[in-house]
C-alpha positions in Angstrom: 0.0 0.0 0.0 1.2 3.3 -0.8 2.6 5.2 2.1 0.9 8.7 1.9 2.2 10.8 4.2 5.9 9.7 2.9 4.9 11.0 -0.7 3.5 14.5 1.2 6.2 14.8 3.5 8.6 14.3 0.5 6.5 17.2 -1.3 6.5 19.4 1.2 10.2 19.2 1.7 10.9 19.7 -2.2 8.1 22.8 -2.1 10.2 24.5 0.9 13.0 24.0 -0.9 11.9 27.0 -2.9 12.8 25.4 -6.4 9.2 26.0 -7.8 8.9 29.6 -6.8 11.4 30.1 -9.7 9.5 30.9 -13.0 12.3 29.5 -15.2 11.6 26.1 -13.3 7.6 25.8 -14.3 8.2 27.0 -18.1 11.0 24.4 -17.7 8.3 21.6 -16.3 5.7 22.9 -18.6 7.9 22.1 -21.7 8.3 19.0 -20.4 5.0 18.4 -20.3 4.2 19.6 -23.7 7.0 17.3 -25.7 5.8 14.4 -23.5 2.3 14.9 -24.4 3.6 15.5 -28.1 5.4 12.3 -28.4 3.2 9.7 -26.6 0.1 11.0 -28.8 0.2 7.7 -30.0 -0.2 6.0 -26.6 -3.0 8.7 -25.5 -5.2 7.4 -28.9 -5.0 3.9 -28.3 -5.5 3.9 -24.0 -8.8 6.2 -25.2 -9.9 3.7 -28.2 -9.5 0.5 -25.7 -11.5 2.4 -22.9 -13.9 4.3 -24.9 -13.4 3.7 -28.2 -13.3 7.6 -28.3 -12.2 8.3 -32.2 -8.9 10.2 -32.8 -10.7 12.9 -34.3 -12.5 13.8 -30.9 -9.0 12.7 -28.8 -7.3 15.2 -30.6 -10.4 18.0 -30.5 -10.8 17.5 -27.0 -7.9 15.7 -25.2 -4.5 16.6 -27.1 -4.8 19.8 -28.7 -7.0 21.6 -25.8 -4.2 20.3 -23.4 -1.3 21.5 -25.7 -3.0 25.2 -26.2 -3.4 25.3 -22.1 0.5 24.7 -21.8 1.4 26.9 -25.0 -0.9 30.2 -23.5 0.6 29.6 -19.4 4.4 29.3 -20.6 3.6 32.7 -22.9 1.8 34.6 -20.2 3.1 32.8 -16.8 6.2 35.6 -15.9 3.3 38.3 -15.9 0.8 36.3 -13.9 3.3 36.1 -11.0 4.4 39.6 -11.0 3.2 41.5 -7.9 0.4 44.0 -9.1 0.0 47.3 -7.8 -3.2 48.3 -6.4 -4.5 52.0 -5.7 -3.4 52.6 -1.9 -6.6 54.3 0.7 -5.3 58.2 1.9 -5.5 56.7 5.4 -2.4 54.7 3.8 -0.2 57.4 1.8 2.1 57.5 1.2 3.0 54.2 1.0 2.4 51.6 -1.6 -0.2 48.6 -2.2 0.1 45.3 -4.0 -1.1 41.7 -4.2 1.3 38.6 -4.5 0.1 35.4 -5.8 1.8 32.7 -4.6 1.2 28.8 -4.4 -0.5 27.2 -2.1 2.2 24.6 -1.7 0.9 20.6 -1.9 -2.3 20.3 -4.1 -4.0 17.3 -4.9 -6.0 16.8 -8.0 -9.0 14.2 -8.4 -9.1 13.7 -12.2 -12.3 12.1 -14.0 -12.8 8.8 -16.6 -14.8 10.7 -19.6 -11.8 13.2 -20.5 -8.7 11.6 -18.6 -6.2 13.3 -20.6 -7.9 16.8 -20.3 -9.4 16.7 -17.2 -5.7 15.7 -15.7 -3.2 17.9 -17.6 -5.7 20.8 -17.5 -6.0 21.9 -14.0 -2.3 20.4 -13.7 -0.8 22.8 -16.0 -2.8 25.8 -13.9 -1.0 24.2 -10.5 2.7 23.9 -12.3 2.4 27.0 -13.4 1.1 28.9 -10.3 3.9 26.9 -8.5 3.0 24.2 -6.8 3.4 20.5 -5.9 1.0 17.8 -6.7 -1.1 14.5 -6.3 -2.9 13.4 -9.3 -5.4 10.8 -8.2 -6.7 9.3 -11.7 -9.5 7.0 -12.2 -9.5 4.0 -12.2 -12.4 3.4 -14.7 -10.6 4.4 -17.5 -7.3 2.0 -16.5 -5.6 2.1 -20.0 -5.7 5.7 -19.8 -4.8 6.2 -16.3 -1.8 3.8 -16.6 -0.7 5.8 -19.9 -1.2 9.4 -18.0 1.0 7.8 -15.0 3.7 6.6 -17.6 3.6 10.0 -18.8 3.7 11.8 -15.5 6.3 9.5 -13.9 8.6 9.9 -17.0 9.3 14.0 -16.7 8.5 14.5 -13.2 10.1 13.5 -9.9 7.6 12.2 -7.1 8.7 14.9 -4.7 7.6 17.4 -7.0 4.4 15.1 -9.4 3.3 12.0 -8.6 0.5 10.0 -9.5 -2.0 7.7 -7.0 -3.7 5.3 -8.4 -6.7 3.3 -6.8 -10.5 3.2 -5.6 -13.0 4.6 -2.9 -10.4 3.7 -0.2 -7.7 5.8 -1.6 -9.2 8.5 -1.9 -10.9 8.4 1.4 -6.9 8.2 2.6 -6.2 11.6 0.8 -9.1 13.6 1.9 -7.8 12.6 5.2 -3.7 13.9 4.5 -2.6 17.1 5.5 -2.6 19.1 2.0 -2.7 22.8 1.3 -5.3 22.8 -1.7 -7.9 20.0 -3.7 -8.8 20.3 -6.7 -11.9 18.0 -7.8 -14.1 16.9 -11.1 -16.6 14.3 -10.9 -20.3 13.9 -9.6 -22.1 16.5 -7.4 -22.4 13.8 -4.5 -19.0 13.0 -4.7 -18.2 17.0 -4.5 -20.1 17.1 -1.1 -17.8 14.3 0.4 -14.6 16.2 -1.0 -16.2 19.6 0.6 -16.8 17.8 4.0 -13.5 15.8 4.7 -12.1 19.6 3.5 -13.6 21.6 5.8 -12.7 19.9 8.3 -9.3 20.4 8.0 -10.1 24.1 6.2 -8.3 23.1 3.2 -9.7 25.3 0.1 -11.4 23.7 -2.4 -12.3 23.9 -6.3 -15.0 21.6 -7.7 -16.3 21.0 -11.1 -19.5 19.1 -11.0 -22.5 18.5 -13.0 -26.1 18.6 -13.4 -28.6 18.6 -15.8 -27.7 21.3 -18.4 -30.7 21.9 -20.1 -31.0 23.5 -24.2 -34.1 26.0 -25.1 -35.0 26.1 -28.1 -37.3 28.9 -29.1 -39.7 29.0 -32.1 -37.7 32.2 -33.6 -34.5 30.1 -34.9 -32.2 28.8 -37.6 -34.3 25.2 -36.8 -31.4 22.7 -39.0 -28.3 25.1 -37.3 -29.9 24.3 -34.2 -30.4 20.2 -34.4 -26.9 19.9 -36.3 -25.6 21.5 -33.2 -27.2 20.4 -30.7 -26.5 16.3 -32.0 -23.1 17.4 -31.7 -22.7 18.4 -28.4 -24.9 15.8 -26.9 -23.8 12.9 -28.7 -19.7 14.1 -28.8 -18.3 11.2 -26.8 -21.4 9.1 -26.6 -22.8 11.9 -24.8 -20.4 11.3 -21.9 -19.3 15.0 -21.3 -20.3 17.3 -17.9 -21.3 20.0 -20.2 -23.3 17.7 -22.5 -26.9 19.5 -23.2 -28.8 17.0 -20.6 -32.2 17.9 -22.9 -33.8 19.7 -25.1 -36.9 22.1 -24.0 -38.6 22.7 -27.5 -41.1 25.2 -28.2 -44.2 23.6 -28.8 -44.4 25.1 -32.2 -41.2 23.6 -33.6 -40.4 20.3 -31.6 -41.6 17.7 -34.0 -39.7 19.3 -36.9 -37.0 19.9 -34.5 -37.0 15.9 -34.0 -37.1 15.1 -37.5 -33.6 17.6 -38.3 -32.2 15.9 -35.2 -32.6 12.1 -36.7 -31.8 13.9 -40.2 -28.4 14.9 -38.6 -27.8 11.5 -36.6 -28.0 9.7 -39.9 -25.6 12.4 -41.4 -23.1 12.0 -38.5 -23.2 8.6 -37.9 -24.8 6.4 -40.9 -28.2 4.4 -40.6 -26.5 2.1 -38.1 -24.3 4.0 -35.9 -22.7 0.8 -34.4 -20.9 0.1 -37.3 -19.8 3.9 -37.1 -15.9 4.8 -36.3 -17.0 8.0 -35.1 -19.5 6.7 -32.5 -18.2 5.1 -29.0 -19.1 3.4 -26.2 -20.2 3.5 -22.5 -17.3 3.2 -20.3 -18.4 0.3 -18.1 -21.2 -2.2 -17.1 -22.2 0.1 -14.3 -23.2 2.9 -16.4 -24.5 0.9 -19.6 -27.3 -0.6 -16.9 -28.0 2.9 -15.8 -28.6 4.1 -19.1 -30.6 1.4 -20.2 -33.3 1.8 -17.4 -34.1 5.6 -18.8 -35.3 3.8 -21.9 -38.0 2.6 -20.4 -40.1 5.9 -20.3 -41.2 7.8 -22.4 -41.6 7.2 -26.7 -38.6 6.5 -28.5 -38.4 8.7 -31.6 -35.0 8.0 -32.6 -32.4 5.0 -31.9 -32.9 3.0 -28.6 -31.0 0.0 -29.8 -28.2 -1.5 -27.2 -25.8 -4.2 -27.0 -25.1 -5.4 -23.9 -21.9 -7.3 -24.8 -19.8 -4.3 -26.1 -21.3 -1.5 -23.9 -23.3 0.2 -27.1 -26.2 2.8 -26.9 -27.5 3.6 -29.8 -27.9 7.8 -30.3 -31.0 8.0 -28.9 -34.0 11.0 -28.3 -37.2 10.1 -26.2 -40.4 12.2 -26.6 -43.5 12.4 -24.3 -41.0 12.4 -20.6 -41.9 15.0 -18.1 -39.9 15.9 -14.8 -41.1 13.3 -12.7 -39.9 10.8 -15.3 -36.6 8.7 -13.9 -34.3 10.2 -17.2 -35.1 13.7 -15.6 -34.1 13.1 -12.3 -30.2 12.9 -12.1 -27.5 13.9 -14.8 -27.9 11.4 -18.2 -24.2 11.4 -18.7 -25.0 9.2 -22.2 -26.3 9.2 -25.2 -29.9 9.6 -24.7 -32.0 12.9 -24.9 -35.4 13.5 -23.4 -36.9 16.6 -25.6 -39.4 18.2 -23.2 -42.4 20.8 -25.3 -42.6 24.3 -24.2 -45.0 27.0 -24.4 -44.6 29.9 -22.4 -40.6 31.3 -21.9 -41.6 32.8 -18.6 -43.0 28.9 -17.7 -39.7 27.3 -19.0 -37.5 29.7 -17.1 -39.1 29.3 -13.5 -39.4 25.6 -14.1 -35.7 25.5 -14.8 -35.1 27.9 -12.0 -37.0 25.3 -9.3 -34.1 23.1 -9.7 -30.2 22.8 -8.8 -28.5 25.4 -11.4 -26.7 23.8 -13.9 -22.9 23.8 -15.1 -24.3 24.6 -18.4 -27.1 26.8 -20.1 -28.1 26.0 -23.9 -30.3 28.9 -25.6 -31.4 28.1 -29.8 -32.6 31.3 -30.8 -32.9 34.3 -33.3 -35.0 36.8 -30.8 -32.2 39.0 -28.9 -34.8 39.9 -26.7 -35.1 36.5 -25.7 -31.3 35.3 -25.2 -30.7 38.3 -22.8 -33.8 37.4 -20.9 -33.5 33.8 -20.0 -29.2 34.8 -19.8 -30.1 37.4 -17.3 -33.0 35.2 -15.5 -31.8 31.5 -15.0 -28.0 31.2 -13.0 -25.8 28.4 -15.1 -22.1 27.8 -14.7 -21.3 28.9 -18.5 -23.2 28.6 -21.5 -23.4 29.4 -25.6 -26.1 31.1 -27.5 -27.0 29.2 -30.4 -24.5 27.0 -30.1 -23.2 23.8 -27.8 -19.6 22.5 -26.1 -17.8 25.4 -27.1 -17.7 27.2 -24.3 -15.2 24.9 -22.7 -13.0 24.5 -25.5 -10.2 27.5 -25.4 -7.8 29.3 -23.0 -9.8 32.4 -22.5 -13.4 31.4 -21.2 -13.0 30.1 -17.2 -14.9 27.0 -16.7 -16.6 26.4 -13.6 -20.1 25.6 -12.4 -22.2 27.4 -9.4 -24.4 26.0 -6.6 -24.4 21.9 -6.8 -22.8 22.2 -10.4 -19.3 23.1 -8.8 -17.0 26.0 -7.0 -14.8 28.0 -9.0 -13.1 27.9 -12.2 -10.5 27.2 -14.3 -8.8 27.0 -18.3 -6.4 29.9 -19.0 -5.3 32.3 -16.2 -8.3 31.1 -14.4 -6.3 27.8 -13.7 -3.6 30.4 -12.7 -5.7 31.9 -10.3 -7.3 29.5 -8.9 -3.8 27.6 -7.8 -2.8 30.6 -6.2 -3.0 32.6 -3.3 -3.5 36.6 -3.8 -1.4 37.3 -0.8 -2.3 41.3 -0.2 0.8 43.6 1.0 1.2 47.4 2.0 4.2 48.5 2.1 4.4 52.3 4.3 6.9 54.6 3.9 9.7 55.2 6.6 10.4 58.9 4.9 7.4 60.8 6.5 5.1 59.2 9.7 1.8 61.0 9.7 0.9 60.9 13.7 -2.6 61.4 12.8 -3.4 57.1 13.6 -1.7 57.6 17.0 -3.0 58.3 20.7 -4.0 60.0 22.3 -6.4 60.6 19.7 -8.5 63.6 21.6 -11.0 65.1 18.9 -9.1 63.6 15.6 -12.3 61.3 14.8 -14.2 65.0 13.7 -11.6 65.4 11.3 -11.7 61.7 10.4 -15.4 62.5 9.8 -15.1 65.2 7.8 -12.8 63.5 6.0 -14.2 60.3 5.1 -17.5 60.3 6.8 
């Protein structure tokens, strides 16, 4: 059994060594990271075939080249990040000076997921290298080729006082939580994320967490109705539908939801041929567990489109059920697969306080042509991040933060918001020893009139 609090105490001696305040060292490690990544791309495609059968087309969109574009903006923009910023300094203050510090928080460890191991590792690992920290990469074990290819990687360019990688289940990371650490960093399931927050708190160790939900997609009467279904069967069915950010379903206008449908299967066909388990571009469930959880939403409802399964190789056919309501067990907890419940609207005020009754999602989804309606369901329903007329895209790039709010998650990252987020904004005020206005000092007398007049 691993020993943990050998592997932190090791960490903790390499972080007050001081090496990784030095910005030379993370652009160093950072490089590292970015050749490594570059020449096992081979590896990464075949560990994320064998566990997904995720096609190289989408582990390049959304694994290698997101990752790669993360490391490429931080080594560019890192040296400013860290500099001290000057901040206007209060009267009460002159004339001395004001400024914030960021600064790591020292050992971080990082819960990583199974649907995007490669991004949802490197990602928020870049944003601790490069804010200058340590870290403890716990990887999943549901996606084992994966993991084990990540931890090859990792273990390759990194030292263990500095990265290392823990592999293992519920009972490893129940061992973590429990380790003195200055930061976590976690992405998986909102009940999960409640655990993580609990074991945390007791120990007051700050936390980031990217959760989930159901994100839901309006789609008013007043749009571009093809557009719309071509992108919306993109984003839902992009890695058999096994994304966080993953439109959850569709709330149609009543007006427009059967044609809606009918571009939607038009599309499905399009994307994936009349069979789509025949299709290279279509993959699977990632274990039993989840297949047997999917399968039961198919039992409500009327199937419009796909439905088929095979048990034997984990397959879901692309699939969109009609006639489900709220109550129905498909709209009860995140689908995290390749199904879609498409729910009829008719009244926008109706959709958004329905919407608004429940948890808030990581991710809003709004089809429409009527700028009077995008900027009032943006302003009226809370979401962790979003598009207009489009799906997925706003967690692909460097300059949107991702990050959910309420039960979908607690801060962000991507970009400098990865930056921030592994570092403390240590504030500093920094008074003159030229002039000493004795104002502050007692015996005060009658100085709080002119305070008054001053500032009341």
């Amino acid at each position: 059994m691993t020993d943990l609090s050998a592997i932190i105490k090791k960490q903790k001696e390499f972080f007050g060594s001081g090496k990784t305040l030095d910005i030379s060292f993370r652009i160093s490690r950072l490089k590292a990271l970015q050749r490594a990544i570059r020449e096992n791309e081979e590896s990464i495609l075949k560990a994320l075939a064998a566990d997904l059968r995720k096609p190289a087309f989408e582990v390049y969109g959304s694994e290698i080249v997101q990752v790669q574009d993360e490391i490429r903006y931080a080594i560019k923009r890192v040296k400013k990040w860290a500099r001290p910023k000057r901040v206007p300094t209060t009267i009460i203050n002159v004339p001395g000076r004001s400024y914030i510090q960021p600064e790591p928080y020292g050992i971080v460890l990082l819960f990583s997921v199974w649907n995007y191991p490669v991004n949802l590792t490197f990602i928020p690992l870049i944003g601790a290298i490069a804010a200058g920290n340590c870290a403890i990469v716990k990887l999943s074990e549901k996606s084992e080729n994966t993991a084990a290819c990540i931890a090859r990687i990792i273990a390759t360019i990194f030292p263990p006082e500095y990265i290392t990688v823990i592999e293992g289940g519920a009972d490893t990371c129940e061992s973590l939580l429990a380790q003195e650490i200055d930061y976590i960093f976690y992405t998986g399931s909102t009940v999960i994320g409640k655990t993580v927050m609990e074991a945390a708190a007791k120990n007051l160790i700050p936390v980031t967490l990217e959760l989930g939900g159901k994100s839901p997609c309006i789609v008013d009467k007043e749009v571009s109705l093809s557009l719309a279904a071509k992108r919306i069967v993109w984003g839902k069915f992009y890695n058999t539908g096994q994304t966080c950010v993953a439109p959850d379903y569709v709330i149609a206008h009543k007006d427009i939801k059967d044609d809606l449908i009918g571009e939607m299967q038009k599309y499905l066909v399009q994307f994936y041929g009349d069979d789509p388990y025949t299709s290279p571009d279509y993959g699977r469930i990632i274990n039993k567990e989840h297949y047997e959880r999917l399968v039961t939403y198919l039992q409500k409802g009327t199937i419009r489109v796909g439905g088929k399964t095979r048990e034997e190789e984990r397959y879901i056919a692309p699939t969109i059920i009609d006639s489900v309501t709220f109550d129905d067990p498909v709209m009860q907890e995140e689908i995290f697969g390749p199904i879609l419940p498409v729910i009829t609207y008719t009244n926008l005020s109706e959709v958004i306080a329905l919407i608004k009754k429940y948890p808030k999602p990581l991710a809003l989804y709004i089809f429409t042509d009527n700028k009077r309606n995008e900027k009032h369901i943006l302003k009226s329903i809370p979401f962790g991040g979003g598009c207009v007329n489009d799906t997925l895209s706003q967690f692909m790039g460097v300059y949107l933060p991702v990050g959910g709010v309420g039960d979908s998650g607690i801060g962000s990252y991507h970009g400098k918001a990865s930056f921030d987020t592994f570092s403390h904004r240590k504030a500093v005020y920094k008074g003159s020893t030229l002039i000493d206005i004795p104002l502050k000092y007692p015996p005060f007398g009658t100085r709080h009139t002119l305070l008054k007049r001053l500032f009341g």
